[in-house]
C-alpha positions in Angstrom: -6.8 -17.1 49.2 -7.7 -19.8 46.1 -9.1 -16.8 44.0 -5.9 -14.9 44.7 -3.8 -18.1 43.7 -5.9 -18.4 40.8 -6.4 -15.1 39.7 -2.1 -15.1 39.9 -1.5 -18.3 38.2 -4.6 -16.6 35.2 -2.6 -13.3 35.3 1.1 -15.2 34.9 -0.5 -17.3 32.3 -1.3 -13.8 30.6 1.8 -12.5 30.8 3.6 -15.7 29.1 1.2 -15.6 26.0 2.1 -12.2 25.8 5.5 -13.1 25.9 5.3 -15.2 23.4 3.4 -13.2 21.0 5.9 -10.5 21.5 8.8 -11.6 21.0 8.2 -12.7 17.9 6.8 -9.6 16.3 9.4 -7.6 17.8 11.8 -10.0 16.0 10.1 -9.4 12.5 10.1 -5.5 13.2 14.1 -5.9 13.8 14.6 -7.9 10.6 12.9 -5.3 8.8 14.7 -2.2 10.6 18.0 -3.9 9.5 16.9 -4.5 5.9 15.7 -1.2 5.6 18.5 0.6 6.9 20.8 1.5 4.4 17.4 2.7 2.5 17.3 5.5 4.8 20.5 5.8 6.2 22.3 9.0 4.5 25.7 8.4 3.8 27.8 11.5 4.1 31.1 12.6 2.3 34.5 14.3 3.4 35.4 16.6 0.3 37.0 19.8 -0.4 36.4 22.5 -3.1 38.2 22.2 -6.4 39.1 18.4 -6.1 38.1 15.7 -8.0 34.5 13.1 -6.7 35.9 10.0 -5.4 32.5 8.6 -6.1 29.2 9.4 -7.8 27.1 11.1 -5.9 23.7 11.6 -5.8 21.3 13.3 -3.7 18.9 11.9 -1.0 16.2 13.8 -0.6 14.5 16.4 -2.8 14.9 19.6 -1.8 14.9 23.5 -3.1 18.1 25.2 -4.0 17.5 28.6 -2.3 20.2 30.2 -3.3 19.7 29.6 -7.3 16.0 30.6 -7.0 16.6 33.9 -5.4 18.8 34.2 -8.5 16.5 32.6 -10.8 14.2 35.6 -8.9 16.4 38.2 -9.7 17.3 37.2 -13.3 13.4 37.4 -14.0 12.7 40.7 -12.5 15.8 42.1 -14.1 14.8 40.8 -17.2 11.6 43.1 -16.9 11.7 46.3 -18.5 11.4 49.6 -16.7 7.8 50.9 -16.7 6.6 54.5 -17.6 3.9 56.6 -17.7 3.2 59.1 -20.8 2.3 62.5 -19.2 -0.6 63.9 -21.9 -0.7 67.3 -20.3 3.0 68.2 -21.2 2.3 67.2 -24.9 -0.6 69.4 -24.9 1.4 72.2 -23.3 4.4 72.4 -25.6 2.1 71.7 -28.7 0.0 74.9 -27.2 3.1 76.8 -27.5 3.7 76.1 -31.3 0.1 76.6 -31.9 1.1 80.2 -29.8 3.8 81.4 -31.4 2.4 80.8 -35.1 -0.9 82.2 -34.3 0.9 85.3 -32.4 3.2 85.8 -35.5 -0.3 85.4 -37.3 -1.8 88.3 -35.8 1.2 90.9 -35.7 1.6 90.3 -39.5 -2.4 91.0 -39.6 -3.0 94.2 -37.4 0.7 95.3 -38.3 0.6 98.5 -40.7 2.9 98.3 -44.3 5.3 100.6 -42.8 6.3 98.7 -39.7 9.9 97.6 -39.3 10.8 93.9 -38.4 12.1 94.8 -34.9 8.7 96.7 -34.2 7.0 93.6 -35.3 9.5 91.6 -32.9 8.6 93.6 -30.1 5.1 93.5 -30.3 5.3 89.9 -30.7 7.0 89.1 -27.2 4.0 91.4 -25.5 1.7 88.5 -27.4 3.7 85.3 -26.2 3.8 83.9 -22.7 6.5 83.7 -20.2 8.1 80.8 -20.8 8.1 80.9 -24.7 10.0 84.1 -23.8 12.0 83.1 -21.5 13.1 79.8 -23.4 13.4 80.9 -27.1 15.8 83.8 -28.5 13.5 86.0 -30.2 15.5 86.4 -33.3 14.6 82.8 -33.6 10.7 84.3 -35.0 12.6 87.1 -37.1 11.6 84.7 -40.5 8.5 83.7 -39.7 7.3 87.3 -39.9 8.3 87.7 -43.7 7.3 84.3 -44.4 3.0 84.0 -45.8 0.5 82.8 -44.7 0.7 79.3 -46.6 4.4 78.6 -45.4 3.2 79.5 -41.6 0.9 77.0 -42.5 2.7 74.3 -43.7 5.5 74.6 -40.9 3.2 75.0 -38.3 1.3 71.4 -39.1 4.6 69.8 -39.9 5.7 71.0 -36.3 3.3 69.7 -34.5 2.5 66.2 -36.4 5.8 65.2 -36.0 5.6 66.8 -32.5 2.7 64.2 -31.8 4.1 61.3 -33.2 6.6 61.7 -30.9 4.5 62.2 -27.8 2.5 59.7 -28.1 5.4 57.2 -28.3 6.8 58.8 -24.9 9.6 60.6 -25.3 12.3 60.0 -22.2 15.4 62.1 -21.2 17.3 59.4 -23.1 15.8 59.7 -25.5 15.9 63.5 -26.3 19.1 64.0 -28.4 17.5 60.9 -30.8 14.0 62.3 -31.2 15.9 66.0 -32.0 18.2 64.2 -35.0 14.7 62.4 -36.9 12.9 66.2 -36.1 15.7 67.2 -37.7 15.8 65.1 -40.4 11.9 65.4 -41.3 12.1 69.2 -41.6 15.2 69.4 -44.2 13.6 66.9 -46.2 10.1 68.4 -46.1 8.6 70.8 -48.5 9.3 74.3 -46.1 11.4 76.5 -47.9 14.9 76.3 -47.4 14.9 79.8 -45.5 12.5 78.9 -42.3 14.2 75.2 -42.2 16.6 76.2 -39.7 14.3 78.3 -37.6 11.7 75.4 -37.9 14.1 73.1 -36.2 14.8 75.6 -33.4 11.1 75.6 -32.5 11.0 72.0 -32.9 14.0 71.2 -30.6 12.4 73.7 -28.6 8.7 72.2 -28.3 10.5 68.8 -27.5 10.9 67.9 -24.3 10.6 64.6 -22.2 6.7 63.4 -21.6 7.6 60.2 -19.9 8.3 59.4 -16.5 9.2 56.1 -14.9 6.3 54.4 -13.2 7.8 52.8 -9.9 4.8 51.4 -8.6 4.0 49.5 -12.2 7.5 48.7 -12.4 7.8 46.9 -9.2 4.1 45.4 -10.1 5.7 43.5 -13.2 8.5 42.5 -11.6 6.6 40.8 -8.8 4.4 38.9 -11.1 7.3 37.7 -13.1 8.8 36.8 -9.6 6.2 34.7 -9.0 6.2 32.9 -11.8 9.7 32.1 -11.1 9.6 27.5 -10.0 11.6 26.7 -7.2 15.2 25.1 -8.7 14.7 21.8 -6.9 17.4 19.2 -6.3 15.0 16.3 -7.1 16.1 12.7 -4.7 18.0 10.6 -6.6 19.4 12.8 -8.8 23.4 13.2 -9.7 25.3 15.9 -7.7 28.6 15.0 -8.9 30.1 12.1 -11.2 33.1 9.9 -10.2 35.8 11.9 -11.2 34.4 14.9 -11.9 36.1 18.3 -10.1 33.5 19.8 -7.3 33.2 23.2 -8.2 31.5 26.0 -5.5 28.7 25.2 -6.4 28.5 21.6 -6.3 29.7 22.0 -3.1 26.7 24.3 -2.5 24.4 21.3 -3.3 26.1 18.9 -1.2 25.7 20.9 2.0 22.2 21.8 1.2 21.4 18.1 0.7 23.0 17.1 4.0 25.5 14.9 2.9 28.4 17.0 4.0 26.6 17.0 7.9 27.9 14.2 9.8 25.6 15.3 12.6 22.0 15.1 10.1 21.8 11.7 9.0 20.2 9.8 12.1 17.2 11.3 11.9 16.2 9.6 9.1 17.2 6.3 10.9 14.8 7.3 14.0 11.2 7.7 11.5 12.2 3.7 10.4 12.7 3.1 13.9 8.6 4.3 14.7 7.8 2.9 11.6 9.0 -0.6 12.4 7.5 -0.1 15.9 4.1 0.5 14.1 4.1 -2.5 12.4 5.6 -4.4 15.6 2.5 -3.1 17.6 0.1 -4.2 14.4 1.7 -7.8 14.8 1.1 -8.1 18.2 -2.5 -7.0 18.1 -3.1 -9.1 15.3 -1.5 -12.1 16.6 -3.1 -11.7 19.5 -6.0 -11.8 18.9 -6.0 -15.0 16.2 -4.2 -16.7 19.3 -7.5 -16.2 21.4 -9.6 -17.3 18.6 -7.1 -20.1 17.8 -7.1 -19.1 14.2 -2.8 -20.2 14.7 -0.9 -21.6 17.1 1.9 -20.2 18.3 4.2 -22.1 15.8 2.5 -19.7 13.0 3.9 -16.9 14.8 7.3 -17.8 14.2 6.8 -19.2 10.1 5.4 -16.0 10.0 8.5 -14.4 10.5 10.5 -16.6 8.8 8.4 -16.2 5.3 8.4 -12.3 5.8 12.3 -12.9 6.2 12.7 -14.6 3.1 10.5 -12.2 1.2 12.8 -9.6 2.8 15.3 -11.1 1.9 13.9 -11.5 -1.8 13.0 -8.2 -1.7 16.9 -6.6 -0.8 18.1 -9.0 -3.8 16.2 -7.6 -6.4 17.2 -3.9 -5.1 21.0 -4.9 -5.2 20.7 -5.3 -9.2 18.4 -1.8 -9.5 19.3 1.2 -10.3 17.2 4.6 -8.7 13.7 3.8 -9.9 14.4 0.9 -11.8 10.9 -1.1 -11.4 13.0 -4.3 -11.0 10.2 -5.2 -8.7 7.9 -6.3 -11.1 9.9 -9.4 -11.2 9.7 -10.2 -7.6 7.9 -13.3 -6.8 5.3 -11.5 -4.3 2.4 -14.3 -4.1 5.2 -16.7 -2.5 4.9 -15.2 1.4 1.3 -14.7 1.0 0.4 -18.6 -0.5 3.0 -20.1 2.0 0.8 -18.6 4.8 -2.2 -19.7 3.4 -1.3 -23.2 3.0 0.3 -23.6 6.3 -2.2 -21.4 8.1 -5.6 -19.7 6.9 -6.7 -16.8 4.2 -6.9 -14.1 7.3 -3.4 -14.9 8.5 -2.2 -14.5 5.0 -4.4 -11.3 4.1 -3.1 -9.9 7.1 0.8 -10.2 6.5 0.1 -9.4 2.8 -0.8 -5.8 4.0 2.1 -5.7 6.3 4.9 -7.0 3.2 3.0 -4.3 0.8 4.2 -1.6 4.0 7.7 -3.3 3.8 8.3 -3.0 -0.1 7.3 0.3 0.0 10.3 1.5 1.9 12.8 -1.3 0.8 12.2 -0.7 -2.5 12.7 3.4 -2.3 16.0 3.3 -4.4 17.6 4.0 -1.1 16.6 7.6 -1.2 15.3 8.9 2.3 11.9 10.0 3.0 10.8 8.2 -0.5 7.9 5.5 -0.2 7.6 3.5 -3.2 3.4 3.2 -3.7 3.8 1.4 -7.0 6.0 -1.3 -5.5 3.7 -1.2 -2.4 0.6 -1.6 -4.8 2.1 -4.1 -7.0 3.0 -6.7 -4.3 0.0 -6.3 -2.5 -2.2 -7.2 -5.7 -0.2 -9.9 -6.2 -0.2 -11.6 -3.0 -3.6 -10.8 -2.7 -4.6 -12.6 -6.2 -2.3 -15.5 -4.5 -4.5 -16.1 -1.9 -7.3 -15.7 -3.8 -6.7 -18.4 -6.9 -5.0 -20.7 -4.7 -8.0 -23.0 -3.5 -8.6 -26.5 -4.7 -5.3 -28.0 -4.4 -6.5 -31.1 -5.3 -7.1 -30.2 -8.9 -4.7 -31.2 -11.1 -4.5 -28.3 -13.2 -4.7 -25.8 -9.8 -1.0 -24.7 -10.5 -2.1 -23.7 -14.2 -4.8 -21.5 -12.8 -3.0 -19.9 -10.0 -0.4 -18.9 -12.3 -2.7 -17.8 -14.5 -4.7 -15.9 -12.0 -1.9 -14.1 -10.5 0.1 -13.8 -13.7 -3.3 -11.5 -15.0 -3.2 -9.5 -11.9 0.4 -8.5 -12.0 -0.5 -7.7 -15.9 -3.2 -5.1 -14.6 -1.9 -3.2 -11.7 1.1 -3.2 -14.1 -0.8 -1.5 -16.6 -2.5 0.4 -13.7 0.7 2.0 -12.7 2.6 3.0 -15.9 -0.5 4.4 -17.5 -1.1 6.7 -14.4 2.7 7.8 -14.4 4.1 11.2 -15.7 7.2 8.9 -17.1 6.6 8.4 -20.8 6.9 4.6 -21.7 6.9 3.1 -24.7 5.2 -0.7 -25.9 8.9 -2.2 -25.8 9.0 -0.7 -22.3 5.6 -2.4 -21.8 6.3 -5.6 -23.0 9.3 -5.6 -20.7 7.6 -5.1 -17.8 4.7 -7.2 -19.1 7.3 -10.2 -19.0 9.0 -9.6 -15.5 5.2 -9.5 -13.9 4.9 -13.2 -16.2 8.2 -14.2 -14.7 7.0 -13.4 -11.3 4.2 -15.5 -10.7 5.9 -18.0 -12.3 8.4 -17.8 -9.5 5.9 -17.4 -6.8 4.0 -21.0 -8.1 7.8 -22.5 -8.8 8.8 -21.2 -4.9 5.4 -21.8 -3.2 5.8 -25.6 -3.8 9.4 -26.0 -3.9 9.6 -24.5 -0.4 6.5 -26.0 1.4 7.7 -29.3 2.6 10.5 -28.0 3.7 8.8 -25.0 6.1 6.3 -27.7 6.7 8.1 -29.8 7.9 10.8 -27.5 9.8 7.6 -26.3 11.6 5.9 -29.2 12.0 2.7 -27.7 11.1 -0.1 -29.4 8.8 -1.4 -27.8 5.5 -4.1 -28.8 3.9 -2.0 -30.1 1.5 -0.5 -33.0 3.8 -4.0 -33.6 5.2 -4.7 -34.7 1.7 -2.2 -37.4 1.2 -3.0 -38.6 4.7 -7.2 -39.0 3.6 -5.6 -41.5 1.0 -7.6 -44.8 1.2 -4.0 -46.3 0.5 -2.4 -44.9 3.1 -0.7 -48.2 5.4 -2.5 -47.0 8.3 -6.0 -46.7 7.0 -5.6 -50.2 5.3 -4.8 -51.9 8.4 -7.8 -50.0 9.9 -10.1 -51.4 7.2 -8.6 -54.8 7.2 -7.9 -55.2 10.8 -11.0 -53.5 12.1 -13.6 -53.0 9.0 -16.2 -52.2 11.4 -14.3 -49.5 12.8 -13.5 -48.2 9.6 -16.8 -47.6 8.4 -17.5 -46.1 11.8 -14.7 -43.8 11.2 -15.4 -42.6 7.7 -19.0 -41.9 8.8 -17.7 -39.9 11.5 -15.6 -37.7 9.1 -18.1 -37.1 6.7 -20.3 -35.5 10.1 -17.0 -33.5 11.5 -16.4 -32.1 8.3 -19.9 -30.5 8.3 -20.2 -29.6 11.5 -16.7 -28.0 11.6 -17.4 -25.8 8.5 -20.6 -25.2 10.2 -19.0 -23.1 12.8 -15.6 -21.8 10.3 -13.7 -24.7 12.0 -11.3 -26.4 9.9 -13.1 -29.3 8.2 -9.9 -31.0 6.7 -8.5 -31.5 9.8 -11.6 -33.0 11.6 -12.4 -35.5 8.2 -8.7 -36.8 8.6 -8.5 -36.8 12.1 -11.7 -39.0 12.5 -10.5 -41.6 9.8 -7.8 -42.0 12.8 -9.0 -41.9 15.4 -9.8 -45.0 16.3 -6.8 -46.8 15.6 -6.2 -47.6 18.6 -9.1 -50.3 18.4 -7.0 -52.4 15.9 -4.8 -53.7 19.3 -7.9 -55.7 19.9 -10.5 -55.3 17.7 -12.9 -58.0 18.7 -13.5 -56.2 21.9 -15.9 -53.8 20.1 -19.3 -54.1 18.7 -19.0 -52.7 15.7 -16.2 -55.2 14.7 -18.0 -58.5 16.3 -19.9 -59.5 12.8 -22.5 -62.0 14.6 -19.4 -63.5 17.0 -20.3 -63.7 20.8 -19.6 -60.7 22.8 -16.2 -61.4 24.4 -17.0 -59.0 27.0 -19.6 -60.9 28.2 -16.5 -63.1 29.8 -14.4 -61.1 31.6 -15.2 -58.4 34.5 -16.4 -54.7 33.8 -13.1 -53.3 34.9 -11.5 -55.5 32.6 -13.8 -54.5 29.7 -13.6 -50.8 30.7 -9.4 -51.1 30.6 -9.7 -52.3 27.2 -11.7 -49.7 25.8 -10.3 -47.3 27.4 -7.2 -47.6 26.8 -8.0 -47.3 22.3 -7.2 -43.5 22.2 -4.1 -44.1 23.7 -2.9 -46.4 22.5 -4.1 -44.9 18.7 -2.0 -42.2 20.0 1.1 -43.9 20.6 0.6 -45.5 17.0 0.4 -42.5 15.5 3.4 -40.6 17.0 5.8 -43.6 16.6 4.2 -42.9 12.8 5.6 -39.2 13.0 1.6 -38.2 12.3 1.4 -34.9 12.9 0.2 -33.6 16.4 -3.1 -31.9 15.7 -4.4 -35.8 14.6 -2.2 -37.5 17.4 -4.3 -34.9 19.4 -8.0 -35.3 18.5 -7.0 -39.1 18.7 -5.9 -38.5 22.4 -8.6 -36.1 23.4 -11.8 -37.8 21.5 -13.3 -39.4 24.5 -12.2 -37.1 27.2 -13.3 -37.8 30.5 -16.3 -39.3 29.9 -18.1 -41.6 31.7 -18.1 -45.7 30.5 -22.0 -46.1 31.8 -22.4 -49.5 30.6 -19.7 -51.2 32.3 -20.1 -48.6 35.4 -23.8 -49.8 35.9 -22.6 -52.9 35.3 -20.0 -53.0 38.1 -22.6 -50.7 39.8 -24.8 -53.6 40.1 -22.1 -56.3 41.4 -20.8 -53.5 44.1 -22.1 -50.4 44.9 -19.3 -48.6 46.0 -17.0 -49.2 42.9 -15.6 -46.0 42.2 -17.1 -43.7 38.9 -13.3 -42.9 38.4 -12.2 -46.2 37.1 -14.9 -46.4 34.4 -14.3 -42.6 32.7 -11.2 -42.0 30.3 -8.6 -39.8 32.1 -8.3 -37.3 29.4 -7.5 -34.9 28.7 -10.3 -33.3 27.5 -10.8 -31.8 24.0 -8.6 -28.7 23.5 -9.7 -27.2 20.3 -13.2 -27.1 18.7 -12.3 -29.7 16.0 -11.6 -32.2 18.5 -14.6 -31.4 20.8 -16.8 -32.1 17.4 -15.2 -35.3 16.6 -15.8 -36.3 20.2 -19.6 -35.3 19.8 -20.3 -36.9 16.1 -18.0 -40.3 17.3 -21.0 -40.4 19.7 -23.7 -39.8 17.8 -22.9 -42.4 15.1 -22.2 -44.6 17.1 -25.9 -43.9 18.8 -27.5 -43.3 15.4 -26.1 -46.7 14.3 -27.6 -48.5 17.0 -31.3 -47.2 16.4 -33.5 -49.7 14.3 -35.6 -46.7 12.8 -33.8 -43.9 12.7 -36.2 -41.1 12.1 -35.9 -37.4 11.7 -36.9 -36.6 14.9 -35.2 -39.6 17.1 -31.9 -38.3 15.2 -32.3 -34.5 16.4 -33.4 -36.1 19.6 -30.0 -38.5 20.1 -27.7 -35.6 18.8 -29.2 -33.1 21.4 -29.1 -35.3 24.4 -25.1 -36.3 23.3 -24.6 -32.4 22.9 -25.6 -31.5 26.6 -25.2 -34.5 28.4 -21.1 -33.5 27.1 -21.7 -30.0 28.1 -23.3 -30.3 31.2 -20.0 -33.1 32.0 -17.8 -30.1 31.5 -16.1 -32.1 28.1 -16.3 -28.5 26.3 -14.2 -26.8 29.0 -11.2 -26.5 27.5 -12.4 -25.5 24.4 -13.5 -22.0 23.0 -16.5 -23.7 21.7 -19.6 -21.5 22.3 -23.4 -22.1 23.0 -24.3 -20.5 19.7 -21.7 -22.5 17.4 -22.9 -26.2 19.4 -26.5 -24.8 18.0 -24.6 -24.6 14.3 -23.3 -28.2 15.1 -26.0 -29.4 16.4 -27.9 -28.7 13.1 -25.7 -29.9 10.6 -25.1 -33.3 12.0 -28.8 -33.6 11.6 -29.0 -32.4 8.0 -25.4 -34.8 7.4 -27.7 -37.7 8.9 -30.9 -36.7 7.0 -29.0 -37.0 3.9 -27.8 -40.7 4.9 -31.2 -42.0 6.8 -33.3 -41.2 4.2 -36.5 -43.1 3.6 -36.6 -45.4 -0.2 -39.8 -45.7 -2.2 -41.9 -48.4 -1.3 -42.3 -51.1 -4.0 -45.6 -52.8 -4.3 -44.2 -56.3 -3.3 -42.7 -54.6 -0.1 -46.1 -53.4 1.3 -45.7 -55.1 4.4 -42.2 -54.3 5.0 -40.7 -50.5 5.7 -37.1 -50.7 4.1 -34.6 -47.4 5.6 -31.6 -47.7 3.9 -28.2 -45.6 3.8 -27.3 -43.6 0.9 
């Protein structure tokens, strides 16, 4: 039954950290859904045909115009010219028959006697001619050629059939027949053929001319398929304008409006539903994220929460700048983009920051899509991811006075780059005055981001209540009230405590702890020990022991009660609550053993209970190491020759004598990192209990001094 109960109270404890994880990552994911909306939200438009745009309108996707690239399709293959094949037999036939007739007229005049008539000779030249010279040409047609000699047969014959070539091999088409007949015509009368066979010349030439070319479907259709494809899609590119504000909507910008969508009232939520996913993507990256830096309390959840209230404001930074810009206007060079991702860093650690830098780089991309559907704006995305991530990276030592310089700098020369990155990859010609304007918004941007960082950091800092590094450093003055009280009040203690930072701060970045913190904490936390100073060793200075006068439980109430009442002191102090903490939790629950053996000795039964500090224990691993190094300073301090080996002795004994009493509990402190902290308290303490050279007049004396 008690592992049920505790296995229920474990698994509702679960449940509420999820809770609380949730919640707020669902939150950022609902900003962002609302801020992106109109970017992907199509808008649609009542209008008729023939009436005049109410509004410029422009389209929001990019898509083909089927209907003007079928007739793009159909302009090119008409465009093509028929195709046709020249058909060399025919030539060769009717240039046969000329070569024929002359040679049969040829040998009627040769084997002829003197004293045969013309109309003998006519009929003994059809017995010599083929068919379909017969059957096509009158035979009277012949009638000069047989008075005519040999050289004029001759002559007309080549004439007839070079021309008769020339033609053929061009191609001669039906079309073309009544053309070819009229330059035939035209050669003969103006050749040298006597003006008797012209006529009959021209007969045989109309008759040896006939059409040689025929139309080549398949080679046709062949042409006008590659032109086809050659054809580009007509594309209505996103963005562009459809119609102007006033201008009349003829058919066919009315074509383009329904083909876009924006005349479908039923079409535009679909758009709406892929930023719905996407903003439950990045919802379910937040909460694994956040999750686990929770477990490895890399944030508290208070981070959770400025988390979403810096990614708001960038948001919100973000829809600005896309108010003033025009379809891919790179207005976005000039947004400050370092300012989220420095903000996180300063009030929480490089990994938080890294983390949501990724996530605001996915953000841009769509808020900065010129409110054209399905469009994701890489360069935006890459230029506000480069420049956070230079943000993180230059901002480090905030104590140097010229840090702001070189951030600036830093992030000012990164924006400069992927700048130059993404113009000199685009198709878009730019020219240097374009350059230079561009090179000044990514200028005016980091100078924003440093101007914004630092303006608005006190302010989330101290909405939130959370401690940057920054505020740790003006606590560490020497000057501050508190610290001088503790010096004057209790310089014992003080010199206690600044030891004690210097070992935290190791030990902490030993194990990637956060070393700030535990330095500044320990100068505090024993302020409780100004109430009455006297009452311990450190600040006694020779004076009797006052303890030595009262009762052990009366000694053990007074020193118990310094953490508390440090704590008290520093929250009426409005210190912040990870110091008020370690203060609080730097002695745990341990165990007085002085005074306890003390009162052990007067009465045996006193009870162990009144002689250990109630708590609670430490809760984080920077308070669990000041707890250990408060020890073993204190322990160090009190050895007379503190060598190498009684150090690593002391410091190991502390470390598991507060393991094995269960201080480390509460704590995600592991057996490997107490190893890490273990070992550089020891090198911190070698550096400080060094051994001095020996001077000859100190031969007899061994002098240890601190460094």
């Amino acid at each position: 039954m008690k592992r049920l109960w505790h296995w229920l109270r474990k698994s509702s404890a679960h449940h509420k950290s999820m809770r609380k994880i949730t919640l707020p990552a669902l939150l950022l994911s609902l900003v962002f859904f609302l801020f992106s909306f109109p970017n992907v939200h199509i808008n649609t438009f009542n209008v008729e045909k023939f009436s005049q745009a109410e509004e410029t309108i422009r389209s929001p996707i990019t898509i083909e115009n089927k209907v003007k690239t079928e007739q793009r399709i159909r302009e090119a293959a008409q465009s093509v010219d028929d195709r046709y094949q020249i058909s060399k037999p025919i030539a060769e036939e009717r240039i046969g028959y000329i070569e024929e007739i002359f040679g049969a007229v040829r040998e009627v005049k040769e084997s002829g006697s003197s004293d045969q008539s013309t109309d003998e000779q006519l009929e003994q030249l059809k017995t010599l001619l083929s068919e379909p010279i017969t059957y096509e040409l009158p035979p009277e047609v012949l009638r000069p050629l047989l008075s005519a000699t040999n050289a004029e047969l001759n002559e007309s014959e080549g004439l007839l059939i070079s021309t008769l070539e020339s033609h053929f091999d061009k191609g001669v088409l039906t079309t073309e027949i009544e053309e070819v007949e009229e330059s035939l015509r035209l050669q003969i009368q103006y050749s040298a053929i006597p003006d008797r066979l012209k006529d009959e010349v021209k007969e045989l030439a109309e008759f040896g001319l006939v059409e040689n070319t025929m139309f080549d479907a398949e080679a046709t259709s062949e042409v006008r398929n590659e032109a086809a494809s050659l054809v580009q899609p007509e594309m209505i590119q996103a963005g562009e304008v459809i119609v102007s504000e006033g201008e009349m909507i003829t058919s066919e910008i009315y074509d383009e409006l329904e083909i876009t969508g924006l005349l479908d009232k039923e079409g535009n939520y679909i758009p709406s539903i892929g930023l719905l996913i996407f903003a439950l993507i990045i919802a379910l990256l937040l909460i694994y994220h956040f999750y686990h830096m929770i477990k490895e309390e890399l944030i508290c959840y208070r981070h959770l929460y400025l988390a979403v209230v810096i990614s708001v404001i960038m948001m919100g930074l973000m829809k600005t700048i896309t108010l003033f810009s025009s379809a891919y206007d790179p207005l976005f060079y000039v947004l400050p983009a370092a300012l989220g991702s420095m903000l996180i860093k300063l009030l929480s650690n490089e990994r938080f920051a890294i983390f949501l830098s990724i996530v605001l780089s996915l953000m841009a991309m769509v808020l900065f899509n010129g409110q054209v559907p399905g469009n994701l704006n890489a360069h935006a995305g890459i230029y506000v991811l480069f420049s956070q991530l230079a943000g993180i990276f230059f901002l480090k030592n905030t104590s140097d006075r010229l840090f702001i310089l070189k951030v600036g700098t830093g992030i000012g020369l990164v924006n400069l780059m992927t700048l130059s990155f993404i113009l000199f990859q685009s198709f878009e010609k730019y020219g240097w005055l374009d350059f230079a304007l561009f090179a000044g918004y990514s200028m005016i941007s980091a100078l924003l981001s440093i101007i914004l960082t630092f303006g608005l950091l006190p302010v989330i800092e101290s909405s939130f209540g959370i401690l940057s590094d920054n505020k740790l450093l003006q606590l560490s003055n020497p000057n501050h009230p508190l610290l001088r009280k503790i010096l004057t009040e209790a310089p014992g203690t003080y010199h206690h405590s600044v030891m004690v930072a210097n070992l935290s701060e190791a030990a902490c970045e030993a194990i990637g702890a956060r070393g700030l913190l535990a330095r500044v904490a320990a100068y505090y936390h024993d302020l409780g020990k100004t109430e009455q100073p006297h009452y311990f060793i450190e600040n006694q200075m020779g004076r009797k022991n006052p303890h030595d006068y009262i009762e052990p439980e009366q000694s053990a109430s007074i020193i118990i009660s310094h953490p508390y009442d440090g704590a008290r002191r520093l929250k009426k102090e409005k210190f912040p609550e990870e110091i008020i903490d370690i203060a609080l939790q730097h002695h745990g629950t341990t165990l007085l053993k002085y005074f306890y053996v003390k009162a052990k000795e007067q009465d045996k039964h006193v009870s162990e209970d009144v002689y250990r500090y109630p708590g609670p224990k430490p809760q984080t691993k920077e308070a669990a190491i000041v707890c250990v190094c408060d020890s073993v300073e204190a322990a160090v301090r009190s050895l007379s020759e503190p060598t190498q080996d009684k150090i690593r002795g002391i410091v190991h004994a502390i470390i598991e004598n507060r393991m094995l009493d269960g201080q480390f509990d509460d704590c995600r402190i592991t057996f490997n990192e107490l190893k890490k902290v273990e070992n550089a308290i020891c090198e911190t303490l070698k550096g400080i209990f060094h051994s001095r050279i020996q001077y000859p007049e100190q031969q007899t004396t061994k002098v240890k001094e601190a460094n």
